[in-house]
C-alpha positions in Angstrom: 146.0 85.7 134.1 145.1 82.9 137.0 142.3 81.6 137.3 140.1 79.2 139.9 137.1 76.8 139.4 135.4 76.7 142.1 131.9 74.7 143.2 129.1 76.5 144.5 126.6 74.7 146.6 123.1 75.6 147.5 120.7 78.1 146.1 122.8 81.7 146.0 124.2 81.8 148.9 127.4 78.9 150.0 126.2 79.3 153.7 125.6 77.7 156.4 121.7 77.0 156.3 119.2 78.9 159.1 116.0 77.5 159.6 112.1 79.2 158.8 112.8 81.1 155.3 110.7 82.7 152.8 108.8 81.3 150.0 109.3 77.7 148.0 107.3 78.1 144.8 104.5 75.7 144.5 104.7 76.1 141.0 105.5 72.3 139.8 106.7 72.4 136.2 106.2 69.1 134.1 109.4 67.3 134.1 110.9 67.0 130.5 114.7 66.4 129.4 116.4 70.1 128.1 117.7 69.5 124.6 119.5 71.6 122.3 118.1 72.5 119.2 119.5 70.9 116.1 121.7 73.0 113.6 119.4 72.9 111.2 116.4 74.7 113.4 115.9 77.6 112.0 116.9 80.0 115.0 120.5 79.3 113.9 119.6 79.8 110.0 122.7 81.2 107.9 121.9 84.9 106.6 121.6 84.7 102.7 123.9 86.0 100.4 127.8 85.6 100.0 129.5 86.3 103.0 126.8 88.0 104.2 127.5 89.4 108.2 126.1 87.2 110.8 126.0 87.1 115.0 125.4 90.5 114.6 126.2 92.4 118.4 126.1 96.0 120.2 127.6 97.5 122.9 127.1 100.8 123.8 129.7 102.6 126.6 129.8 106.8 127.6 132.8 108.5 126.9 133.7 112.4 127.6 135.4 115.3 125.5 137.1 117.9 128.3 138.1 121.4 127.8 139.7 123.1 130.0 137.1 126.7 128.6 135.0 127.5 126.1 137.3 128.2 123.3 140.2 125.7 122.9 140.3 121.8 122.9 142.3 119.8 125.2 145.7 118.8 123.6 146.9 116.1 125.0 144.9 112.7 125.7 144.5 112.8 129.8 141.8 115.3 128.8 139.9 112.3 127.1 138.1 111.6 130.0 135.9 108.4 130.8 133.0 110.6 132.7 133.3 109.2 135.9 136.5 110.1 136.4 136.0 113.8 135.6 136.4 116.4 138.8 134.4 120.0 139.1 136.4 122.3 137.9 135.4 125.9 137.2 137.0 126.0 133.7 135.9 122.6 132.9 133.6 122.2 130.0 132.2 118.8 129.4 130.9 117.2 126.6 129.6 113.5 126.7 128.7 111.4 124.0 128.2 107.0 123.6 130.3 104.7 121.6 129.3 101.7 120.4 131.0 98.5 119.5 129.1 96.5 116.6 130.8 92.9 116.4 130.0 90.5 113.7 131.1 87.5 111.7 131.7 86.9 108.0 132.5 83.1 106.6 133.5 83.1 103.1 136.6 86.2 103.2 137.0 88.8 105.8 135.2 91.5 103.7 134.9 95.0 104.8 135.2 95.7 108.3 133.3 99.4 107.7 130.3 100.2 109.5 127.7 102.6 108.0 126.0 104.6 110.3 122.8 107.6 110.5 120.3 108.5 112.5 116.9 108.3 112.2 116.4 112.0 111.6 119.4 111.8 109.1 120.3 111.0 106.2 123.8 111.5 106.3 125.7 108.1 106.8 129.1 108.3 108.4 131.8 105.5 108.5 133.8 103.9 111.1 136.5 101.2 110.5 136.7 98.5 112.4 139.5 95.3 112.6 139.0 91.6 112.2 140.4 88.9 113.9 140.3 85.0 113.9 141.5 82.0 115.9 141.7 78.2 116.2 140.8 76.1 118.5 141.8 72.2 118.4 140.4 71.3 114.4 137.9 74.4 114.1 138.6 77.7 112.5 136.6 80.5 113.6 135.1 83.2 110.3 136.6 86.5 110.3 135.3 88.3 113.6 135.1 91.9 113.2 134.3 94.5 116.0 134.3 98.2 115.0 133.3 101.1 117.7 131.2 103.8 116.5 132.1 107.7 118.0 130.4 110.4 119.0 126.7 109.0 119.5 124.2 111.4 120.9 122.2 110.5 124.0 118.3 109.0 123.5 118.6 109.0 119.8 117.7 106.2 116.9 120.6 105.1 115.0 120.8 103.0 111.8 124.0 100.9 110.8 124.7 98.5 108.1 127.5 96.1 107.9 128.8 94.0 104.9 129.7 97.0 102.4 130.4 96.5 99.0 129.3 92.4 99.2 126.2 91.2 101.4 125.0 94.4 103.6 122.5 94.0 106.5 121.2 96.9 108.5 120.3 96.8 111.7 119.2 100.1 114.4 120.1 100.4 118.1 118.7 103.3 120.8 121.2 105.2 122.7 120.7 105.3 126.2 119.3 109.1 128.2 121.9 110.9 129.7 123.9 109.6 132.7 121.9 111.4 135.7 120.2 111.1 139.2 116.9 110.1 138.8 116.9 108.9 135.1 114.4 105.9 134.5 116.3 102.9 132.8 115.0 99.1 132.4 117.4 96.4 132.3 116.3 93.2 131.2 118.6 90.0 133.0 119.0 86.5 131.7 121.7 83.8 132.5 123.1 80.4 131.6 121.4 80.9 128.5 122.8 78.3 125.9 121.1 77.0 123.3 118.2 74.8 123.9 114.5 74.8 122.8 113.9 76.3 126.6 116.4 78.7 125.8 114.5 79.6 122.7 111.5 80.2 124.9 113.4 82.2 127.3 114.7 85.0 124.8 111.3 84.9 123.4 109.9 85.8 126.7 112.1 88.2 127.0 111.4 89.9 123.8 107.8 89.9 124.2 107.7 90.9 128.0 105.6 94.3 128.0 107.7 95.9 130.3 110.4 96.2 127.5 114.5 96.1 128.6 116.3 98.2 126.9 119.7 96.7 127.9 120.2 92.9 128.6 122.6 92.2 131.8 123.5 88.5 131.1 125.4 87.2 134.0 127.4 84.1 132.1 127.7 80.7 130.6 126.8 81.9 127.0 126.6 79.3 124.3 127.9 76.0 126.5 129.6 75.0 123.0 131.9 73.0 126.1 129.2 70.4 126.4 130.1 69.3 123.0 133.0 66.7 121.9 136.4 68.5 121.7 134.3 72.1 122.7 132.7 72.4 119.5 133.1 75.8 118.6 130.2 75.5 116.0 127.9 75.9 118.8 129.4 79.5 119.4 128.4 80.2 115.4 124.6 78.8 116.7 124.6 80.6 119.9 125.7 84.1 118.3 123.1 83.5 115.3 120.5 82.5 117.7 120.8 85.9 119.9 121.3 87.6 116.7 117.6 89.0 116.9 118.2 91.0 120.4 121.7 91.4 120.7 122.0 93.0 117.3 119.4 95.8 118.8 120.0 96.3 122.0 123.4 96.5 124.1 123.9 93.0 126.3 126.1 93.2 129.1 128.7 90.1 129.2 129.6 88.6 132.5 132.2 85.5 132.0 130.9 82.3 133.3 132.6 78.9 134.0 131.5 77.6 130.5 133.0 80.7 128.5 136.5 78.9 130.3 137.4 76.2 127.4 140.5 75.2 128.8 141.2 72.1 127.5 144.8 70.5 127.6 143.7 67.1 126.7 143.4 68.5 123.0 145.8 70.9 123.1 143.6 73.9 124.4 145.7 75.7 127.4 144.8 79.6 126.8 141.7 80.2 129.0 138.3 82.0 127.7 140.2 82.0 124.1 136.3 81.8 121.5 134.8 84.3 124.1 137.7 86.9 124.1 137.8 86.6 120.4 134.1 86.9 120.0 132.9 89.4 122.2 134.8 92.7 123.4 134.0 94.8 126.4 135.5 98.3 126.8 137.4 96.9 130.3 140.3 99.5 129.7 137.8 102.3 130.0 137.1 101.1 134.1 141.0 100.8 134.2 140.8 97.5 134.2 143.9 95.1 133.5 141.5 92.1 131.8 138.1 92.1 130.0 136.6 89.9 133.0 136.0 92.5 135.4 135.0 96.4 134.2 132.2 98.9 134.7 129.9 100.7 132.8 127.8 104.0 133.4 123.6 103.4 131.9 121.3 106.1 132.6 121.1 106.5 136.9 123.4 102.9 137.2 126.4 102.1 138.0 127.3 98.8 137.1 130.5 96.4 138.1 131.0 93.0 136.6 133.1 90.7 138.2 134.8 87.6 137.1 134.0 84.1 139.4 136.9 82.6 137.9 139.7 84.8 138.1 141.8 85.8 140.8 139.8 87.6 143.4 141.4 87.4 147.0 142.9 90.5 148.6 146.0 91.4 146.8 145.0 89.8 143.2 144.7 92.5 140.5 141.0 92.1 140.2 140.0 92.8 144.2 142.8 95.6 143.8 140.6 97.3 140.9 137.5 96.5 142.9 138.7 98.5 145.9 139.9 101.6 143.8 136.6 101.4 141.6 133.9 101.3 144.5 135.0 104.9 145.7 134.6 106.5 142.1 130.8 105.3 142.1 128.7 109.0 142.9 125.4 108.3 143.9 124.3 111.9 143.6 124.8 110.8 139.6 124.3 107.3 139.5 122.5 106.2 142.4 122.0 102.7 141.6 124.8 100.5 142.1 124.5 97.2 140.7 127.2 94.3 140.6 127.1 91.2 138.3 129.1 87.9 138.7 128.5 84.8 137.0 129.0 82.4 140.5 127.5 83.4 143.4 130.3 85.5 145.2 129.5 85.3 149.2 132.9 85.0 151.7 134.2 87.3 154.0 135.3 90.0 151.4 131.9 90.7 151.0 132.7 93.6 153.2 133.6 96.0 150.5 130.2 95.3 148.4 128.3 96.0 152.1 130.5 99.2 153.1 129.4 100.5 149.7 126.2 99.5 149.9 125.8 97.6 146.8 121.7 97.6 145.9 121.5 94.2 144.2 124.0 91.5 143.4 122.5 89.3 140.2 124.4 86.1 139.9 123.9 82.5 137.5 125.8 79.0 137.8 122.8 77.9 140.0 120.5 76.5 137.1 117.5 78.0 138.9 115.6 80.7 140.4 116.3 82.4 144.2 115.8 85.7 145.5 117.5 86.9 148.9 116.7 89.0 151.9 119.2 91.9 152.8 121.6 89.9 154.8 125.6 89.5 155.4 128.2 87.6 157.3 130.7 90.6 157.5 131.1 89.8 161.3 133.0 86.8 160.7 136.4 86.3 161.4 138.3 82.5 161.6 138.5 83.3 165.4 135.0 83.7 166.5 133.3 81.6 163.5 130.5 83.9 162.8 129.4 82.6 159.8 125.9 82.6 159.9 124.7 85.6 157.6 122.1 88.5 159.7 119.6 90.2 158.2 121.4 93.7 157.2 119.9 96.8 155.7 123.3 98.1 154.4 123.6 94.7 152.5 122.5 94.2 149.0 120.0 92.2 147.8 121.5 89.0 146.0 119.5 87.2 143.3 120.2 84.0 141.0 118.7 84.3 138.0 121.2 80.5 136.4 117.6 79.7 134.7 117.9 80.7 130.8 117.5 77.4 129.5 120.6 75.1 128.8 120.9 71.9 128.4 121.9 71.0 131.6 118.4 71.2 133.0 117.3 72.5 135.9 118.9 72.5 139.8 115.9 70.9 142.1 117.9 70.2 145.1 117.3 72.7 147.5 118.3 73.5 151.0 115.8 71.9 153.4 114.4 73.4 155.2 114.5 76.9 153.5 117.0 79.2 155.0 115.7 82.6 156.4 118.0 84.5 154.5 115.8 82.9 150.9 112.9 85.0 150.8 111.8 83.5 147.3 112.8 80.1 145.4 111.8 78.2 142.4 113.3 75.5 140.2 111.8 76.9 136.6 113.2 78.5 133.2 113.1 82.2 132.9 114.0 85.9 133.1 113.6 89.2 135.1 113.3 92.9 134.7 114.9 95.2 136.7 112.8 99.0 136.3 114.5 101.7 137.6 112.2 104.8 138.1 114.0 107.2 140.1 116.9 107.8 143.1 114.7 106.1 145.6 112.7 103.2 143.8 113.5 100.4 141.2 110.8 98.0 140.2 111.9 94.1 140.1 110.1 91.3 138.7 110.6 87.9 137.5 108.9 85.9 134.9 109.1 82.1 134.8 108.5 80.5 130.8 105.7 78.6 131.4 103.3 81.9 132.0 101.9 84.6 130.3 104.6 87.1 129.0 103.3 89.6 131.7 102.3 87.3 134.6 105.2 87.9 137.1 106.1 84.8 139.4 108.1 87.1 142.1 108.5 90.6 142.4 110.1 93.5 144.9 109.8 96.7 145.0 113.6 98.2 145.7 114.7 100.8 147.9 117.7 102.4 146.7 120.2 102.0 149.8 122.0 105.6 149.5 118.9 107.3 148.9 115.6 105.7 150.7 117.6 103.1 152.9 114.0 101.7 154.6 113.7 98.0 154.9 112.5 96.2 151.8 112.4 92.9 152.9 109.3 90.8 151.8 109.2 88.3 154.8 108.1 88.0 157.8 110.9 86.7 159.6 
C-alpha cells in the first residue's frame, strides 16, 4: 500500500493565518527537558512467573446475527451482518452482540493462545482460541504476539478473561459497551503522541484518575516512538505496551496510525511500512470494508466513528478516499447521531468537502505536540482558480481539535502562529488529555485537562451541539 509523509505546520489547521483569534493560554508551564523513563522503571516491570502474558489489550467491535423470521437461521454468510449495514425488512430479525479482540505477548514459548472468559454474574467460563504471530525487525525478535476475539458478548455487561492457561495465567475484566442507539450516553476518553516519558506517565495517570471516567480511549497516533531509538529499537514497543498495560488491558483503546508507528527504515534493511504496529495491534478494518487496517469504522453506543490514516494514500481515486466516500452515506444519525472522525495529522485541504457535506461533529487530530481547539470553519469554497483559501466560519463544519500532547519525548510545540488566527478559539503549549461526554442526540460535553492541574480542574471546555440534530452555533468566541 503507498504511502506519503507529509509536514504539517502551524497549530491544527495548515492555513493561511487570519488575524484577531480566540484564546492563548496564559498558563506558562516551567520549562524542563521530556525524558523517557528508563527500562528498569517500574511502569515497564516484567509480569512474574514463566512466560507469564504481558502488554495485555482489548478491543471491543458490534457485530449482527440476521434471520430472515423467527424460526430458521440464515444459511449462508451474507446474512452475517456488520449492523450498520443491515436494511428494514419485515421478516428481518436482528440479533446484536460485541466481540472482542484480547492481544497479548508471551517471551519464553508461544504458550496457549486460549482465552477464558465469564461474566460477572457467571460462573461458567467459555473458551476462545486465538493465533500467534511474530516478526523481525533489523537484529530484534519480537515474543509470540497473540490476538484472540471473543463472540457473542452481551451489551452493558462485566466480563472476566484470563490468559496464559496451563503456564502463568493473569485475569483481567473489561465492560461491554450499551446498545448502539440514538440518544445513548457514552464517554470517550482521547490521548495522543503518547510515548513513553515520565510526562507520559503523568498523562495516563491523569487520565485514569479523571472523575469524569472514559470508558473507551480514542488515541489518535504515534504510540510508543520506539523510532527515536538507534536502529528503531523495538524494545521500546515491549515498554510502551507494558506501560499502557494498566488501561488498555480494561478498557477498549481506539488505534489511529501516526507517522511514528511508520518504521520504514531501508538504511538497515527495514522497507515494509508499519511492520511492529501491524503485528502488535489488530483492528477489525475488514468489518468497515476496508482494504487496510489504517482506515476503518467502528459503531460505540450513539457514535459513529471513522479513523483515517495521514500517511496513506488519500487523494480522490486512492482506495482509502474511495472507502471514505462509500462509508460516509452508511452513517444513520437517527441511530448513531454523533459522527466523529480521527486522524493522526491534521487533515485540512480541499477534500474536506466530504467531512463538511456530512457534517462531521468533531475531527480530533495529534502530530502537533500541543494543545488547540478550533471554531467551526472551512475552506470548501476554494478552487486553484479563484484562490479562496482562507477558511469562514461554517456551522455545517466540524469542530477540529489537536490533542499531539501525551507526553513524548520530543517535548512540546511552542511556536505558534502570531498573531492567533480567528479560526483558534483556544491554544496552549502543555501535556495532557480530554474527555469527550456524550449525553444525548443534541448535546456532548467536552473538556480538556492539562497535567500540571487537579485531576478535575479543566483548562478548556465546550459544550457541543450535535450538527444533525441541534445544528445552533456553538462557537465560544466573539469574533
Amino acid at each position: 500500500m503507498g504511502f506519503s509523509v507529509f509536514a504539517v505546520l502551524g497549530l491544527i489547521l495548515n492555513l493561511v493565518a487570519l488575524c484577531n483569534g480566540g484564546t492563548t493560554s496564559a498558563f506558562v508551564r516551567k520549562p524542563e527537558k521530556t525524558v523517557d523513563m528508563p527500562l528498569d522503571a517500574d511502569v515497564f516491570k516484567v509480569p512474574s512467573g514463566y512466560n507469564a502474558p504481558q502488554q495485555l489489550l482489548e478491543f471491543l467491535i458490534i457485530f449482527c446475527f440476521c434471520w430472515v423470521d423467527s424460526t430458521r437461521p440464515a444459511l449462508n454468510s451474507s446474512d452475517l451482518c456488520y449492523l450498520r449495514d443491515l436494511e428494514a425488512s419485515v421478516n428481518l430479525i436482528k440479533f446484536s452482540l460485541w466481540r472482542s479482540i484480547v492481544s497479548w505477548v508471551t517471551m519464553d514459548e508461544p504458550g496457549s493462545s486460549i482465552v477464558l472468559y465469564w461474566s460477572e454474574k457467571s460462573k461458567h467460563k467459555k473458551e476462545a482460541k486465538g493465533t500467534v504471530v511474530t516478526y523481525r525487525y533489523y537484529n530484534y525478535t519480537s515474543g509470540y504476539i497473540h490476538h484472540c476475539t471473543i463472540k457473542n458478548l452481551k451489551f452493558n455487561t462485566k466480563y472476566y478473561y484470563e490468559v496464559g492457561i496451563g503456564q502463568t495465567s493473569r485475569t483481567f475484566w473489561f465492560m461491554t459497551p450499551p446498545e448502539v442507539g440514538l440518544d445513548v450516553p457514552y464517554t470517550f476518553g482521547l490521548i495522543g503522541d503518547l510515548g513513553q516519558s515520565f510526562d507520559s506517565n503523568v498523562t495516563l495517570t491523569h487520565y485514569e484518575l479523571n472523575p469524569t471516567k472514559g470508558q473507551t480511549l480514542l488515541f489518535v497516533g504515534d504510540l510508543s516512538y520506539a523510532d527515536n531509538y538507534p536502529n528503531h529499537d523495538n524494545v521500546r514497543w515491549d515498554t510502551w505496551g507494558r506501560f499502557i498495560e494498566r488501561s488498555a488491558a480494561y478498557q477498549p483503546w481506539i488505534w489511529t496510525a501516526g507517522n511514528h508507528e511508520i518504521d520504514f527504515a531501508p538504511e538497515i534493511g527495514e522497507t515494509k511500512p508499519f511492520k511492529p504496529y501491524t503485528h502488535r495491534y489488530h483492528v477489525p478494518y475488514k468489518a468497515s470494508g476496508s482494504t487496510a487496517p489504517f482506515w476503518y469504522s467502528i459503531k460505540r453506543a450513539s457514535a459513529y466513528i471513522i479513523v483515517l490514516s495521514s500517511y496513506s494514500a488519500y487523494g480522490k481515486y486512492t482506495p482509502q478516499y474511495k472507502w471514505l466516500e462509500e462509508e460516509f452515506p452508511k452513517v444513520n444519525r437517527s441511530e448513531t447521531p454523533w459522527l466523529i472522525v480521527l486522524m493522526h495529522a491534521p487533515w485540512y485541504n480541499s477534500y474536506n468537502y466530504i467531512i463538511w457535506k456530512y457534517k462531521v461533529d468533531v475531527v480530533f487530530a495529534g502530530h502537533v505536540h500541543a494543545y488547540e481547539r478550533s471554531e467551526r470553519v472551512s475552506n470548501i469554497a476554494y478552487n486553484v482558480v479563484n484562490g479562496l483559501c482562507t477558511p469562514v466560519k461554517d456551522q455545517s463544519a466540524p469542530v477540529y481539535i489537536t490533542i499531539g500532547d501525551g507526553g513524548n519525548l520530543e517535548g512540546l510545540a511552542t511556536n505558534m502562529t502570531e498573531p492567533q488566527p480567528k479560526y483558534s478559539a483556544f491554544r496552549e503549549a502543555s501535556f495532557g488529555h480530554a474527555t469527550f461526554a456524550i449525553k444525548n442526540r443534541t448535546h456532548a460535553y467536552y473538556s480538556w485537562h492539562r497535567n500540571q492541574d487537579g485531576y478535575a480542574v479543566e483548562a478548556d471546555s465546550l459544550w457541543f451541539s450535535n450538527r444533525y440534530w441541534h445544528s445552533v452555533d456553538d462557537s465560544t468566541s466573539t469574533q
